[in-house]
C-alpha positions in Angstrom: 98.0 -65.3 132.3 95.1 -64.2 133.5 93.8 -60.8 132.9 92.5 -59.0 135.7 89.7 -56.2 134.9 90.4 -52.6 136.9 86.7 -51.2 138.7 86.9 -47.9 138.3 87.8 -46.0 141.4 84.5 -45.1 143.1 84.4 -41.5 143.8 84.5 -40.1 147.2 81.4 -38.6 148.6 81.8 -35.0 149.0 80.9 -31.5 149.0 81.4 -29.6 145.6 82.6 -25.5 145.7 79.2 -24.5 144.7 77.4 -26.4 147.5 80.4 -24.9 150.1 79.8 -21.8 149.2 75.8 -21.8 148.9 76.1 -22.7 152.9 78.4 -20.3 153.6 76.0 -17.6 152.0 72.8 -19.2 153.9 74.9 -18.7 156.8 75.6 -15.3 156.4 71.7 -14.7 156.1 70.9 -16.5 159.0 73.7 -14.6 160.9 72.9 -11.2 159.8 69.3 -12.0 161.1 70.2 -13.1 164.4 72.3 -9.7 164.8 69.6 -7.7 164.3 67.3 -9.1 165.9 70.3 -9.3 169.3 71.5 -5.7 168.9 67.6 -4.7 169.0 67.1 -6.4 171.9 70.2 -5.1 174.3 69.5 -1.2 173.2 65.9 -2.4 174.7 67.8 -4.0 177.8 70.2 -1.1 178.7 67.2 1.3 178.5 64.9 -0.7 180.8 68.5 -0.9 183.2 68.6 3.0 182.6 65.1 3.8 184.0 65.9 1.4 186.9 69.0 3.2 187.4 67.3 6.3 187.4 65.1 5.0 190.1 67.8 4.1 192.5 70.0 6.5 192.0 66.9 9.1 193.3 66.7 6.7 196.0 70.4 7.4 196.9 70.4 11.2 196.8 67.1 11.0 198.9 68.9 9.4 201.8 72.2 11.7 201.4 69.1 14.6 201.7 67.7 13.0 204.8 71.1 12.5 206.4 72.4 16.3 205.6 69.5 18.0 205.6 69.4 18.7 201.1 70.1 17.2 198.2 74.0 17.1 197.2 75.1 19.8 195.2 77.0 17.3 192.5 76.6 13.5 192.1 80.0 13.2 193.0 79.1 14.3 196.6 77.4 10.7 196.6 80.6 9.0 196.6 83.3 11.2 198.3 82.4 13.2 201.1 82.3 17.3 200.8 84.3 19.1 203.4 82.3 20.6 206.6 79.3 18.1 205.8 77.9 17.2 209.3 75.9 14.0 208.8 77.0 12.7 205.8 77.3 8.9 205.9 78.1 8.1 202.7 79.4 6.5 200.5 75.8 6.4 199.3 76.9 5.7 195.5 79.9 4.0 193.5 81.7 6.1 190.6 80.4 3.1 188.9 76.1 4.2 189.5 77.1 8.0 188.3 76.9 6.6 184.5 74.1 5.0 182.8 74.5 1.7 180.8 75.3 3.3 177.6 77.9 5.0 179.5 77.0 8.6 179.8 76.7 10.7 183.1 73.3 11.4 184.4 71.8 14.8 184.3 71.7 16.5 187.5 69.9 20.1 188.6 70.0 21.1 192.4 67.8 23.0 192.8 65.4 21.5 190.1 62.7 23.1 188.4 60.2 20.1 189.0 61.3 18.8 192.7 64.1 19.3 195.1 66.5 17.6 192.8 66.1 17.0 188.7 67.6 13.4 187.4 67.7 13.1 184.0 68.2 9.5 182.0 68.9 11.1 178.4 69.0 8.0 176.8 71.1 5.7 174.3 72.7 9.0 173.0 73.3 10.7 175.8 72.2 14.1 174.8 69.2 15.9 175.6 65.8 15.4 173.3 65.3 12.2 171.1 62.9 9.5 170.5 62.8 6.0 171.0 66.0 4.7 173.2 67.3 8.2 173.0 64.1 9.6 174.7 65.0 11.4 177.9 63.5 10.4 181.3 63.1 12.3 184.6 62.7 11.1 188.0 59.9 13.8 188.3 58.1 11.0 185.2 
């Protein structure tokens, strides 16, 4: 009889729970990073879109103001037509253009204190005052 020596199994390559678990935490650190660095970067966007918005919005109340003969007395005068308006040839706005990119309605005065109409852009929070993406903006600016 002849004996027959066993090799020893040859172990499997493979990742151990410490090495799982170190990627997993470099991941999260490399995640978090990106985030930031992202959500920094669209606040910047949607108040670049704002001032744009701002922009074309005063375009759009200018031409309701040429075809009337003044400035709307509302926004919402953009998009549906006031009663007894000779000239109006609107729409001149969607609902959609009445609201900023962070969501919020634009400030409106008619009559302003700086033009014939004051637009106001107030920003990532949507109130008057603040700093940084909050800061308001005028189309008199």
């Amino acid at each position: 009889m002849r004996h027959t020596r066993f090799k020893p199994a040859r172990r499997q390559g493979g990742f151990t729970l410490l090495e799982m678990l170190a990627v997993i935490v470099l991941l999260g650190i490399v995640a978090t990073i990106v985030v930031r660095q992202v959500g920094g970067n669209v606040d910047k966007g949607k108040y670049g879109a704002g001032k744009a918005q701002l922009a074309s919005l005063g375009m759009k109340i200018e031409s309701y103001g040429l075809d009337v003969g003044s400035p709307p007395k509302s926004l919402q005068q953009l998009v549906e037509k006031p009663g007894n308006t000779a000239g109006w040839a609107g729409p001149y706005a969607k609902q959609s253009d009445l609201k900023d990119p962070f969501g919020h309605a634009f400030g409106y005065c008619f009559p302003g204190e700086h033009g014939a109409f004051d637009l106001i852009f107030y920003g990532q929070d949507g109130q008057p005052g603040g700093e940084g993406y909050s800061a308001d903006l005028g189309n008199w600016e």
